[in-house]
KEDREN-334277 format. One line per field, with one value per residue (C-alpha): residue number from 1; residue in three letters; y negated, z negated, x negated. Coordinates in pm, 1 decimal. Layout:
<rs>
resi = c(NUM, ...)
resn = c(ALA, ...)
Y = c(Y, ...)
Z = c(Z, ...)
X = c(X, ...)
</rs>
This chain:
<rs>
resi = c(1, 2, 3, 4, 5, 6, 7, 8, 9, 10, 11, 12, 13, 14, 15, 16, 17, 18, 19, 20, 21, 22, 23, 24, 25, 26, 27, 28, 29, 30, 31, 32, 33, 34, 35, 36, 37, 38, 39, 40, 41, 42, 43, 44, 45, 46, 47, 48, 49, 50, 51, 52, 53, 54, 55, 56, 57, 58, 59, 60, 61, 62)
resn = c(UNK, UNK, UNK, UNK, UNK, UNK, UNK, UNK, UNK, UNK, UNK, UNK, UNK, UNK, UNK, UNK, UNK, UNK, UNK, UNK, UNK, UNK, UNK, UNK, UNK, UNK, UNK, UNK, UNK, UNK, UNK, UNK, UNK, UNK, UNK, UNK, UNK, UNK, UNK, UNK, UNK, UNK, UNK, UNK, UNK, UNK, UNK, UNK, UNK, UNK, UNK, UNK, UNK, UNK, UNK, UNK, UNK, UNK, UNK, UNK, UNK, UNK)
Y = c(2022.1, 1845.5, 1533.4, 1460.3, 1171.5, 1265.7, 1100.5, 1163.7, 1128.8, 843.4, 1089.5, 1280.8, 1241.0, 1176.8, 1417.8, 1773.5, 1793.7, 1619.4, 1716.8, 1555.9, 1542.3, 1452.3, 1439.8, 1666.5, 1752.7, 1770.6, 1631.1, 1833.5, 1747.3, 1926.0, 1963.7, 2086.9, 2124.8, 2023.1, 2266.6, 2484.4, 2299.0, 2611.1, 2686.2, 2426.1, 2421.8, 2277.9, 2124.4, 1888.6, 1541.1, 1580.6, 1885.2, 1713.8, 1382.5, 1564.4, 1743.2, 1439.1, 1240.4, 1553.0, 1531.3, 1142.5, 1199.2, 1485.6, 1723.8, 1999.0, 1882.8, 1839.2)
Z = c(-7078.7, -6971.4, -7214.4, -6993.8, -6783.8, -6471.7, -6166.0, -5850.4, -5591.3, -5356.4, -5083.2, -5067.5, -4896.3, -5002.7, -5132.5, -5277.4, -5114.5, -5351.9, -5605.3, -5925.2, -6287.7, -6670.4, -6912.0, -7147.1, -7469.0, -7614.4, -7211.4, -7035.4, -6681.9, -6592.6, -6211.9, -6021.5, -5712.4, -5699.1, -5498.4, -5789.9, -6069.5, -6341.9, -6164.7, -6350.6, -6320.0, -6592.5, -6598.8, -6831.3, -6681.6, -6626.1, -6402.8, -6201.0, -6209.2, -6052.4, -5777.5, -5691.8, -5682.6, -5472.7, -5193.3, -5200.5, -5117.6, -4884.2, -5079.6, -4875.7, -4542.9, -4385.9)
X = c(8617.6, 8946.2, 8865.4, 8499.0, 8456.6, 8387.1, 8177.8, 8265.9, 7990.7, 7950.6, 7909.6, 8188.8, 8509.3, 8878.1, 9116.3, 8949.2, 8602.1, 8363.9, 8083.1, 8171.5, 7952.4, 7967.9, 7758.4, 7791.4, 7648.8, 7230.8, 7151.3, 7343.9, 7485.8, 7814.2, 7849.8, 8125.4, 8296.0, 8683.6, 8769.0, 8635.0, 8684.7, 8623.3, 8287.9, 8053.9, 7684.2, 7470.1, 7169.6, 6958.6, 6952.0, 6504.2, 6565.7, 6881.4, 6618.2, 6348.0, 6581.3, 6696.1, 6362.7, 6263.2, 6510.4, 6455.9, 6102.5, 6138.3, 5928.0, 6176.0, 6041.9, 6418.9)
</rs>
C-alpha cells in the first residue's frame, strides 16, 4: 500500500491528525487515519459520493 498516492484532507490540521485517501484498485477509496495508518477503510467512490453529498445537504439534521 506504501507505493499509493495519498490525499490528505483540506480539513485537517498539521503534523499527525488528518484523514487521508487513495484510490485504489476496481473503485475503491482507501481511507485512513495517520495516527493509524494500518487501519484503512474502503469504500467504492458512489458510496463515499453519496456520504458526502449527504452531509453537504444535511440529510443528518446536524
Amino acid at each position: 500500500m506504501s507505493s499509493l498516492v495519498r490525499q490528505k484532507s483540506t480539513y485537517s490540521s498539521e503534523g499527525n491528525n488528518c484523514l487521508e485517501l487513495a484510490v485504489g484498485l476496481e473503485d475503491a477509496v482507501l481511507l485512513r487515519e495517520s495516527d493509524e495508518p494500518f487501519v484503512i477503510v474502503t469504500v467504492s467512490s458512489r458510496v463515499l459520493g453519496g456520504l458526502v453529498r449527504s452531509v453537504q445537504g444535511d440529510v443528518f439534521g446536524r
